[in-house]
SEVEX-916824 format. One line per 8 residues: number of its first residue (from 1); for each residue x, y, z of N, C-alpha, C. Coordinates in pm, 1 decimal, padded with zeros to 6 digits. Layout:
! SEVEX-916824
NUM) X Y Z X Y Z X Y Z; ...
This chain:
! SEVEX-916824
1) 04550.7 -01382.2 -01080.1 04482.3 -01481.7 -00998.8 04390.2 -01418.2 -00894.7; 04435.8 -01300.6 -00826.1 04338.9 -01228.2 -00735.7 04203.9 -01197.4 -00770.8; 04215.2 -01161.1 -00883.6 04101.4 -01076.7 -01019.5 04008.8 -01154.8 -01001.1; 04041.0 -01319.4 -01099.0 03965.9 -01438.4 -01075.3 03915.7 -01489.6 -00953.3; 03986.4 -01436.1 -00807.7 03927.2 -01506.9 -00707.6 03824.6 -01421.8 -00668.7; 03816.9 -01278.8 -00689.2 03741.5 -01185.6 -00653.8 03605.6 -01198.5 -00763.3; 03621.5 -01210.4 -00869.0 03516.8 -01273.3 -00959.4 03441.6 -01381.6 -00930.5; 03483.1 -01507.1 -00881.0 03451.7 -01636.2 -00837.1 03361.7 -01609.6 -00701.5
9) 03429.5 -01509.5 -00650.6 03327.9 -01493.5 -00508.3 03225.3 -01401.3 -00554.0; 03262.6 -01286.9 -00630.0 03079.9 -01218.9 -00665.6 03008.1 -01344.6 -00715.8; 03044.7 -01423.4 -00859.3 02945.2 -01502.5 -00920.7 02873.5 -01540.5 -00798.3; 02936.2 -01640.4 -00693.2 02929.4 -01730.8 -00616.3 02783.4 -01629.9 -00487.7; 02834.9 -01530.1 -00472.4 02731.3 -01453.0 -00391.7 02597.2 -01394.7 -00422.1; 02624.1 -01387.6 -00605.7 02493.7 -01355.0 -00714.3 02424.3 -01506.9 -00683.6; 02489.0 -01635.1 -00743.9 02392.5 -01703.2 -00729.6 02328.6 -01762.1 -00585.4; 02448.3 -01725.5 -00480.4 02364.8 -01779.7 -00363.1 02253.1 -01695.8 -00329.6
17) 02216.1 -01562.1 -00374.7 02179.7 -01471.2 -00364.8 02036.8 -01521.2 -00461.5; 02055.3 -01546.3 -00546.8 01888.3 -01607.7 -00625.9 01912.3 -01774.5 -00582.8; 01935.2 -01804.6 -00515.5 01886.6 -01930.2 -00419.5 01798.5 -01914.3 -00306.4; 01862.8 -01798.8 -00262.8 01798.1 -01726.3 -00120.6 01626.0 -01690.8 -00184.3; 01690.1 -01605.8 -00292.1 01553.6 -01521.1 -00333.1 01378.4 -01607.4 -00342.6; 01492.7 -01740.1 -00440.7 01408.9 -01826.3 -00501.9 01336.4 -01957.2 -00407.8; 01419.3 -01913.1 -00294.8 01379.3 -02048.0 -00172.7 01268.3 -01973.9 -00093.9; 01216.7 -01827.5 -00117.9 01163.1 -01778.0 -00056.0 01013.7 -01837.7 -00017.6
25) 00988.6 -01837.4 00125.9 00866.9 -01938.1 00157.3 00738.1 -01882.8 00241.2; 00664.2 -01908.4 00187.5 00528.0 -01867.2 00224.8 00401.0 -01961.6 00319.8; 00387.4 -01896.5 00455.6 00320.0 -01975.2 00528.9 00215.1 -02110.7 00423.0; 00240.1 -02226.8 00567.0 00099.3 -02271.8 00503.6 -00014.9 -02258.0 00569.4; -00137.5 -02291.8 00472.1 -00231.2 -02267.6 00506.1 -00257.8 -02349.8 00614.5; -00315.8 -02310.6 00765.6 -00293.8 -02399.4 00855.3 -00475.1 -02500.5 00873.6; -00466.6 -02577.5 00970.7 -00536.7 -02699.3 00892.3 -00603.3 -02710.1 01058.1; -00698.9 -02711.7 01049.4 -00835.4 -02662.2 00947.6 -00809.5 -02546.5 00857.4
33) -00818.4 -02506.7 00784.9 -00824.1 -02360.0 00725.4 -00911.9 -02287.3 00789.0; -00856.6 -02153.8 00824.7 -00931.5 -02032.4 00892.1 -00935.6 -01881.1 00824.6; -00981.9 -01827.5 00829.3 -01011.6 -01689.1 00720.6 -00937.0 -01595.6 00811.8; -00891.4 -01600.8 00931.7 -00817.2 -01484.5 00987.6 -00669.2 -01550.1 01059.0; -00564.2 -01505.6 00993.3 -00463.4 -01614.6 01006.7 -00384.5 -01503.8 01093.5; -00358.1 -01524.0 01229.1 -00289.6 -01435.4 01294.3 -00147.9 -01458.0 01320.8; -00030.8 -01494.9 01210.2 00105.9 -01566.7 01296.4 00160.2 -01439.0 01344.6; 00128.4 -01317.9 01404.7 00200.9 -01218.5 01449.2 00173.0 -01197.3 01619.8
41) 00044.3 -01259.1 01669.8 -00027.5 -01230.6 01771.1 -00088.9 -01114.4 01803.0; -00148.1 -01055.4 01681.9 -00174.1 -00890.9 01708.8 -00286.2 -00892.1 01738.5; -00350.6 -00968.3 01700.7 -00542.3 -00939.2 01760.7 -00536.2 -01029.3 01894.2; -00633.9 -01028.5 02000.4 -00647.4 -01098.8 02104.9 -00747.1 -01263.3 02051.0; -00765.8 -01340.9 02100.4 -00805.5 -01478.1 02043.7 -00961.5 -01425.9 01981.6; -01034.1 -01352.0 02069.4 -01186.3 -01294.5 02115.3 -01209.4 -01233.5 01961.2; -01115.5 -01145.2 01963.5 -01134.6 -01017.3 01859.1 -01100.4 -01123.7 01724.6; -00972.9 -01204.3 01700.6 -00987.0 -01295.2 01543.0 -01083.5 -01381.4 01534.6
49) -01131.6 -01457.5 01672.7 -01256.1 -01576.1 01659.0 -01403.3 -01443.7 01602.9; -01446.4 -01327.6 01640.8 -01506.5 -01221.3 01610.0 -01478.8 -01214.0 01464.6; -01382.8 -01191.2 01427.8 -01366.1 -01151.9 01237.8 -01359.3 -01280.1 01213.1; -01353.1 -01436.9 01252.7 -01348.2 -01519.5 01146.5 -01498.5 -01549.4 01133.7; -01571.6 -01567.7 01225.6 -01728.2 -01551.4 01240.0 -01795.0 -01498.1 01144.6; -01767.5 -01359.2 01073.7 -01820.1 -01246.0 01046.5 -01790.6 -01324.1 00894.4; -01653.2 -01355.8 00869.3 -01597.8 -01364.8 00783.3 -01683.3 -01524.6 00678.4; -01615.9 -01583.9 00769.9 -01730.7 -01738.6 00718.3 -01870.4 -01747.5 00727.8
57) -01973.2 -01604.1 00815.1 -02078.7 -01592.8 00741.2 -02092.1 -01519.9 00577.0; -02017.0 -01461.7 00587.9 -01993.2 -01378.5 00449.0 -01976.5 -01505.5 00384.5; -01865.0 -01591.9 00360.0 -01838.2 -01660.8 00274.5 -01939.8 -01750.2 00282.9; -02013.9 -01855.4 00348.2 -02135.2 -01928.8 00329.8 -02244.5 -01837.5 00248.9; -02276.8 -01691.4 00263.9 -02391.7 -01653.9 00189.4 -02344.9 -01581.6 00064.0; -02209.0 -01578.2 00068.9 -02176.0 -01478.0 -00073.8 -02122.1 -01610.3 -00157.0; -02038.1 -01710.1 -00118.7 -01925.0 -01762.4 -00180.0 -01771.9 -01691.9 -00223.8; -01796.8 -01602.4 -00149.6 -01685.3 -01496.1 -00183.4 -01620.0 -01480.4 -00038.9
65) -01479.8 -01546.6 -00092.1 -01404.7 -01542.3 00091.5 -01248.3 -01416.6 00104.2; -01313.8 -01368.8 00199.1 -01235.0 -01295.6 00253.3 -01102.3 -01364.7 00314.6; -00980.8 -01354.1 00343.1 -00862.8 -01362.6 00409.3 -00777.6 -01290.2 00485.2; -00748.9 -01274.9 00585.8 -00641.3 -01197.3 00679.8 -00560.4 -01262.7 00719.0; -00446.5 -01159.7 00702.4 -00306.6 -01299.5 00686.9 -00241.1 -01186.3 00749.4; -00177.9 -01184.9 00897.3 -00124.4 -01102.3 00947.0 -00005.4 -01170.2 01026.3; 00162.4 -01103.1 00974.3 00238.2 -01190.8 00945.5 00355.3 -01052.2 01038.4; 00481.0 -01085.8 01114.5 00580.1 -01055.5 01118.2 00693.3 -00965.9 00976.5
73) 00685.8 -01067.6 00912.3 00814.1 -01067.7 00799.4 00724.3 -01125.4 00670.8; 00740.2 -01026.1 00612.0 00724.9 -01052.3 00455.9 00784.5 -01170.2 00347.0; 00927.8 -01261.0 00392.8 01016.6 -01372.7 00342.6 01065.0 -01271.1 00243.1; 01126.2 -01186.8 00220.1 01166.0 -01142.9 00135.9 01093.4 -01035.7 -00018.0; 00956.3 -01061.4 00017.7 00880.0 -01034.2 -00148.6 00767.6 -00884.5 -00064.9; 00799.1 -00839.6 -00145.6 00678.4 -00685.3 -00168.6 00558.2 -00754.7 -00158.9; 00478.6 -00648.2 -00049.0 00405.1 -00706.5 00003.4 00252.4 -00716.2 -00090.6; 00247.8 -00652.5 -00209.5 00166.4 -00713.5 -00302.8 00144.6 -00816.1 -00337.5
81) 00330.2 -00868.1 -00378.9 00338.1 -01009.7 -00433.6 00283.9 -01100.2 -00306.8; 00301.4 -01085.4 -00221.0 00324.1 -01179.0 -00096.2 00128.9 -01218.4 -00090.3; 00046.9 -01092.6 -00077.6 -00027.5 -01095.2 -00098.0 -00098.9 -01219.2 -00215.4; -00109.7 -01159.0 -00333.5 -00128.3 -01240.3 -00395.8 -00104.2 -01421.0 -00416.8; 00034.3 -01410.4 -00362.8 00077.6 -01596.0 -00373.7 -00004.2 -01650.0 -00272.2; -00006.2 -01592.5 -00151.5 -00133.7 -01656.9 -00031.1 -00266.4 -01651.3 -00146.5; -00332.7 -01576.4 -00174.0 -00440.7 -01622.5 -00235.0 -00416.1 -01737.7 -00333.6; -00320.8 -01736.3 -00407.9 -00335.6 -01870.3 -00482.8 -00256.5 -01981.4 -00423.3
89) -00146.5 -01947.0 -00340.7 -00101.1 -02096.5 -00242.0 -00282.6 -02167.6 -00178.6; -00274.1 -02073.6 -00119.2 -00420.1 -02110.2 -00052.2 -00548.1 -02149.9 -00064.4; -00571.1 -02059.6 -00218.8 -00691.6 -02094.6 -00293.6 -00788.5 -02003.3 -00231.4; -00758.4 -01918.4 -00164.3 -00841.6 -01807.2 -00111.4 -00971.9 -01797.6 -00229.8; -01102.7 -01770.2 -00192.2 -01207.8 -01764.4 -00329.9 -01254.5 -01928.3 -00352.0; -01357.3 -01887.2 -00428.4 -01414.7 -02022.7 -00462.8 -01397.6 -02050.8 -00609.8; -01323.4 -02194.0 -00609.5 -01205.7 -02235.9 -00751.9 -01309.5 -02171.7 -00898.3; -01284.3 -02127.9 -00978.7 -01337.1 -02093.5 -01131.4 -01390.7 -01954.6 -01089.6
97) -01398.8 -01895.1 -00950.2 -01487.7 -01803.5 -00994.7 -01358.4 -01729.3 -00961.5; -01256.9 -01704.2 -00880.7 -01200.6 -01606.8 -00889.0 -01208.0 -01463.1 -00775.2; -01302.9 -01517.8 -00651.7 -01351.7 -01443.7 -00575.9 -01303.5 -01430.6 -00466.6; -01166.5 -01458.8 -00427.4 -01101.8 -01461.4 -00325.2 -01048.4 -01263.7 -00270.2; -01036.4 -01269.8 -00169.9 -00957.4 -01145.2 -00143.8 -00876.7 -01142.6 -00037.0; -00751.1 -01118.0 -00022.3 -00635.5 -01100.4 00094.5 -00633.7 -00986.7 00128.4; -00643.2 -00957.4 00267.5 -00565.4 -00877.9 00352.3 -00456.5 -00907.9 00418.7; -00318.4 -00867.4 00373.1 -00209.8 -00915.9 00443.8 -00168.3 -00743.4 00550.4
105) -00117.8 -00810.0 00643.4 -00067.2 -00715.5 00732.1 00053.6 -00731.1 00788.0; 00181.1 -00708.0 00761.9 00280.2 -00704.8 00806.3 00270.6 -00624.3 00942.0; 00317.9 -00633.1 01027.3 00368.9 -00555.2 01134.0 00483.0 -00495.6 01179.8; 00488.1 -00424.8 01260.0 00638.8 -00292.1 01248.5 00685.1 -00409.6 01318.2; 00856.5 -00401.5 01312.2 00942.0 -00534.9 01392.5 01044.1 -00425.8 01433.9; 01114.8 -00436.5 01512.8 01238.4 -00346.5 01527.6 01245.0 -00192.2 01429.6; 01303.4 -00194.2 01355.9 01300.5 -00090.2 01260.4 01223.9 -00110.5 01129.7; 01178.2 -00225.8 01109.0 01122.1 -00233.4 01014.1 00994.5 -00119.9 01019.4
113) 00913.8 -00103.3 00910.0 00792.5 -00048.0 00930.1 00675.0 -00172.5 00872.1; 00532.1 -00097.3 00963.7 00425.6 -00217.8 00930.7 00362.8 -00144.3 00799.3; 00300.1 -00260.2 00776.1 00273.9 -00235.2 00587.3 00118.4 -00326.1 00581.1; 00027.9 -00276.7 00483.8 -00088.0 -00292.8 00506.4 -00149.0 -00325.7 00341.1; -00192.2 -00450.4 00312.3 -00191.9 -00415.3 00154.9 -00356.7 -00503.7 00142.4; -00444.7 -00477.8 00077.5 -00574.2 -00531.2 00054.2 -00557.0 -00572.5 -00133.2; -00559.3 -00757.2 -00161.7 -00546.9 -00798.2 -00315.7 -00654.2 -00868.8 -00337.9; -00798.7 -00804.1 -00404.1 -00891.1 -00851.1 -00434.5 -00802.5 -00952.6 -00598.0
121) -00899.5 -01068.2 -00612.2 -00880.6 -01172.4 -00737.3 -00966.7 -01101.5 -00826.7; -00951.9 -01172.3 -00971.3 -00989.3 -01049.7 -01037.1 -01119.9 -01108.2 -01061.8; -01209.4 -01194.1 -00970.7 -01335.0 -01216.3 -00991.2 -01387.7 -01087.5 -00913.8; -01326.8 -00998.5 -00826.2 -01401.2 -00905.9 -00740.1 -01364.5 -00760.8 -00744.6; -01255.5 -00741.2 -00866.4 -01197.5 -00672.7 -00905.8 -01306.8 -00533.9 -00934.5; -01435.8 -00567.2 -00997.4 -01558.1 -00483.5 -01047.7 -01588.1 -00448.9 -00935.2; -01604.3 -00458.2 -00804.7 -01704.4 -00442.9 -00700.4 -01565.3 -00404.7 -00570.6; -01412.8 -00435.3 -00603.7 -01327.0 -00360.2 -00543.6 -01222.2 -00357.4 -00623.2
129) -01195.6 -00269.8 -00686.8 -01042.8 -00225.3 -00760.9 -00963.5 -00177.7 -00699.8; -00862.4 -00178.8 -00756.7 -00741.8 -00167.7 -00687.3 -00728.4 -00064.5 -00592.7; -00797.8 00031.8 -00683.3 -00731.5 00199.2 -00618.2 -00899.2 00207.8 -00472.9; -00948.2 00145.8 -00506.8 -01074.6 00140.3 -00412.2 -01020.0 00051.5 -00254.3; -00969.7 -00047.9 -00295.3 -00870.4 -00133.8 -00168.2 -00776.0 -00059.4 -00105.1; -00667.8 00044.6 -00196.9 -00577.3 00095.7 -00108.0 -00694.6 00211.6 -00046.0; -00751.0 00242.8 -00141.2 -00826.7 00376.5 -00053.8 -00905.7 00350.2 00138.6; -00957.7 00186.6 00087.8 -00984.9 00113.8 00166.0 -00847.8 00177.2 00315.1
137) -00766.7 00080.2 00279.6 -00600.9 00055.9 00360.9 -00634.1 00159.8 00457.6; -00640.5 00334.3 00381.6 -00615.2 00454.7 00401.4 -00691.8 00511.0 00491.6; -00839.9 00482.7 00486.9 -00923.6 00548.5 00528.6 -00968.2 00425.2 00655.2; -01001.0 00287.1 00606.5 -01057.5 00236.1 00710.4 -00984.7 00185.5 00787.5; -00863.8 00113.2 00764.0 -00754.5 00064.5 00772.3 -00626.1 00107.6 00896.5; -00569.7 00243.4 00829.1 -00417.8 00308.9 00910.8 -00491.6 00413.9 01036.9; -00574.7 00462.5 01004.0 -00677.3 00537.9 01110.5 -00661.6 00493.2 01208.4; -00726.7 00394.0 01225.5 -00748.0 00276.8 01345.9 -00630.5 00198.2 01380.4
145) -00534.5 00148.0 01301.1 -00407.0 00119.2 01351.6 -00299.4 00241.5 01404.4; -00340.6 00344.4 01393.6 -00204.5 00458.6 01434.4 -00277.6 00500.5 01573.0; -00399.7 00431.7 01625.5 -00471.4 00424.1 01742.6 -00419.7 00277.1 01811.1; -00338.0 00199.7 01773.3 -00326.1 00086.2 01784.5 -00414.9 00009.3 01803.6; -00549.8 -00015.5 01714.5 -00677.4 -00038.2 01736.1 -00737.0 -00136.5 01630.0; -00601.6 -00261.1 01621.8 -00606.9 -00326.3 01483.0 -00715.4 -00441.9 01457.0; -00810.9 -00475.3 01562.0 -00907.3 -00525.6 01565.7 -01031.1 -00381.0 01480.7; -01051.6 -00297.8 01523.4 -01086.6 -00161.8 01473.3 -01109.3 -00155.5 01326.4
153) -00972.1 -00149.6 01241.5 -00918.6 -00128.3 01161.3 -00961.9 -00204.3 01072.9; -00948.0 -00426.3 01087.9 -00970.4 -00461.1 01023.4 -01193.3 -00485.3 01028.4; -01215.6 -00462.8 01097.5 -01314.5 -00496.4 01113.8 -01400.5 -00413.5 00996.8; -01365.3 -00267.9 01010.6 -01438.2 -00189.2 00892.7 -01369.4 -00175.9 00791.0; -01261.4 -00215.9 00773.0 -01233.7 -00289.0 00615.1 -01330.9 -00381.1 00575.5; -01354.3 -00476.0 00670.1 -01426.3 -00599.9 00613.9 -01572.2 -00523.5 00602.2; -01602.7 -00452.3 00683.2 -01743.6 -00448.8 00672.4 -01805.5 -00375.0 00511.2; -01662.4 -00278.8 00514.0 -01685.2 -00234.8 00352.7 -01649.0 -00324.8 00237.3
161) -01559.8 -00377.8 00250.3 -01545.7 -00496.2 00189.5 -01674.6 -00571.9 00119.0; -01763.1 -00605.7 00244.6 -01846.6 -00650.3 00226.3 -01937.1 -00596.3 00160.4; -01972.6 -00507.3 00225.2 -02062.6 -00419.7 00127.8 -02058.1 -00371.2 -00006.3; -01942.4 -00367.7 -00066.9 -01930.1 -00330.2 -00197.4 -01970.5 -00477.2 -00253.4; -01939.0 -00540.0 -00186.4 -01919.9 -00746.8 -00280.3 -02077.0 -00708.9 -00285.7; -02150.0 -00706.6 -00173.1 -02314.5 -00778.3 -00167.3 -02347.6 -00642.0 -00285.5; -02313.2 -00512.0 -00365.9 -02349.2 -00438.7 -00406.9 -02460.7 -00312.0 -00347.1; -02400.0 -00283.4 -00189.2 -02474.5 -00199.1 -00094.6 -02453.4 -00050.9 -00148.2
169) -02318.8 -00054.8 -00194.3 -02292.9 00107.2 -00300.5 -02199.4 00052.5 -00360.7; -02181.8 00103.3 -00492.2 -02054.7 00098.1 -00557.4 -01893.8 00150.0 -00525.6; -01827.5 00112.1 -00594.3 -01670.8 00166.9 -00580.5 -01669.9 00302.8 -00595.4; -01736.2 00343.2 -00681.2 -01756.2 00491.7 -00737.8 -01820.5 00574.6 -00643.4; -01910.7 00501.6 -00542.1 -02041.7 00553.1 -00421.3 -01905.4 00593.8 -00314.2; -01810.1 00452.9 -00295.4 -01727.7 00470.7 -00188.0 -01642.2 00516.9 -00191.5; -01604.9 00607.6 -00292.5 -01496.2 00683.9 -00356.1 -01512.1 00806.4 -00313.8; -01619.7 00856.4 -00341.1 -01693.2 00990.0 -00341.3 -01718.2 00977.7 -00163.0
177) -01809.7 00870.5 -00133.6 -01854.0 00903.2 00031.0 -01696.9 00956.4 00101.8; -01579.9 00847.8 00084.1 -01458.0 00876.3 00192.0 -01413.3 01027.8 00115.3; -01431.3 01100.4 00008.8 -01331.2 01241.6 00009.0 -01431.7 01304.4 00128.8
């Protein structure tokens, strides 16, 4: 009978355990919708009203919208995935084309560590790939945050960002310029 009760409580902790997993919840998009979503308070009001500016001129002349989603706690999911579901919870990009791109930014919490991930859609995938975004993270990105300078940081992400979208140099141009 012990055996069975000790069995009954793993099952019982496996499935509360993919309840937890599966209840896992992802901001909403807040209303109005804004391209620089700060629920962590890390930029000052000045410096996100500055990148959403920058940001929704980009998107009025490209159709291609940028996102910053800078968050405490991840809900549980790698911050790729997390990434990605905001672009499609949200609709980040303009619908059929596929042109959306997230910057999510976790921030250090207690012991946690902060985590930095850039998920172009695969309409923008040609003009930023994958390994071109983290390179992004690396170079324009952690520089400027290990200065604690996260207005800094994201600003010339975006600006390269941008520049690869409008086709100012290629992935291959910005590959070669950052070694």
């Amino acid at each position: 009978p012990k055996r069975n009760t000790k069995l009954s409580l793993f099952v019982r902790a496996l499935l509360m355990g993919t309840i937890v997993v599966s209840g896992q919840s992802l901001p909403e998009r807040p209303t109005p919708p804004r391209l620089v979503n700060d629920f962590a308070g890390l930029l000052s009001s000045q410096e996100a009203n500055t990148l959403e500016n920058k940001l929704v001129l980009f998107n009025d002349s490209s159709s291609t919208q940028i996102a910053i989603v800078i968050v405490k706690d991840l809900e549980g999911y790698v911050i790729e995935e997390y990434a990605q579901r905001i672009g499609e919870k949200w609709g980040v990009g303009q619908k059929g084309k596929n042109n959306g791109l997230v910057i999510v930014v976790k921030t250090k919490t207690g012991s946690g560590r902060g985590e930095v991930f850039i998920k172009p859609a695969y309409g923008l995938e040609g003009a930023v790939p994958d390994l071109i975004a983290a390179q992004i993270v690396d170079d324009e990105i952690l520089p400027a945050f290990r200065q604690e300078d996260y207005y800094k940081g994201l600003d010339k992400a975006t600006n390269t960002i941008i520049s690869l979208v409008r086709g100012e140099y290629t992935a291959d141009q910005y590959a070669k310029k950052a070694k």
